[in-house]
C-alpha positions as CSV (number, residue, x, y, z in Angstrom):
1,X,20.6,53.7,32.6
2,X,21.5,51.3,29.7
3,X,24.7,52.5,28.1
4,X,24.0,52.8,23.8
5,X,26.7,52.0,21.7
6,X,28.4,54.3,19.0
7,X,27.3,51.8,16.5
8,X,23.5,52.2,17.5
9,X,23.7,55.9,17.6
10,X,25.2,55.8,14.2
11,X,22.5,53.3,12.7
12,X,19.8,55.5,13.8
13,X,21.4,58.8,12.8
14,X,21.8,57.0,9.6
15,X,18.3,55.8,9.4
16,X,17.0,59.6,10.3
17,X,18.6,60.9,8.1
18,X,18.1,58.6,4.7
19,X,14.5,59.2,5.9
20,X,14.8,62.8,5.8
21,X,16.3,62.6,2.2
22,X,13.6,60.4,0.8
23,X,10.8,62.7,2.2
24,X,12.3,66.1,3.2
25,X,9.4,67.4,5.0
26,X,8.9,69.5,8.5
27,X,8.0,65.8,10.1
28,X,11.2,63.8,9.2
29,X,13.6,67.3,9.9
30,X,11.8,67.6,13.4
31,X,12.6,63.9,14.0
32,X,16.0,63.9,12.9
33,X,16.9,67.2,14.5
34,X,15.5,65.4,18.0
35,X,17.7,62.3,17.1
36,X,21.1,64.5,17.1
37,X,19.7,66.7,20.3
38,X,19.6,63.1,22.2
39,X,22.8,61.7,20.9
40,X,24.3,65.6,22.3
41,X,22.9,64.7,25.4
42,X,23.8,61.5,25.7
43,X,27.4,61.8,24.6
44,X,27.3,64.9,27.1
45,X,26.3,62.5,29.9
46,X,28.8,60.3,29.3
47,X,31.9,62.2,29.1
48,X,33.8,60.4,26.6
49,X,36.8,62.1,25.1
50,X,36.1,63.8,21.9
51,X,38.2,61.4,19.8
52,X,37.6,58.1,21.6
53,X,37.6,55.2,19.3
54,X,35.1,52.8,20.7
55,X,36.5,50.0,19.0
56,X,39.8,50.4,20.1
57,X,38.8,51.0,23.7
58,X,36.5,47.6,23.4
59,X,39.9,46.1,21.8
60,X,42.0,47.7,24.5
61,X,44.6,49.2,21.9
62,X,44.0,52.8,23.7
């Protein structure tokens, strides 16, 4: 399984979410709300600390 970066989870949540502004309707919530349910899993998954800095662990300063 490909490992997604912070960084790309944060652009898309981003993305979903501007989108959801714009046009607040069931379509955009339902997509957004799947978005943050994936990015649960996935951070789940993973088991990375609750306050790791990806940078910083990419940068070794941990």
């Amino acid at each position: 399984m490909t490992t997604l970066s912070l960084d790309w989870w944060m652009h898309q949540i981003y993305r979903q979410t501007k989108e959801f502004i714009n046009r607040p309707c069931k379509e955009t919530e339902t997509r957004l709300l799947s978005l943050l349910a994936e990015f649960r899993a996935h951070h789940e998954r993973e088991g990375l600390p609750p306050k790791s800095d990806e940078h910083e662990h990419l940068m070794d300063f941990q």
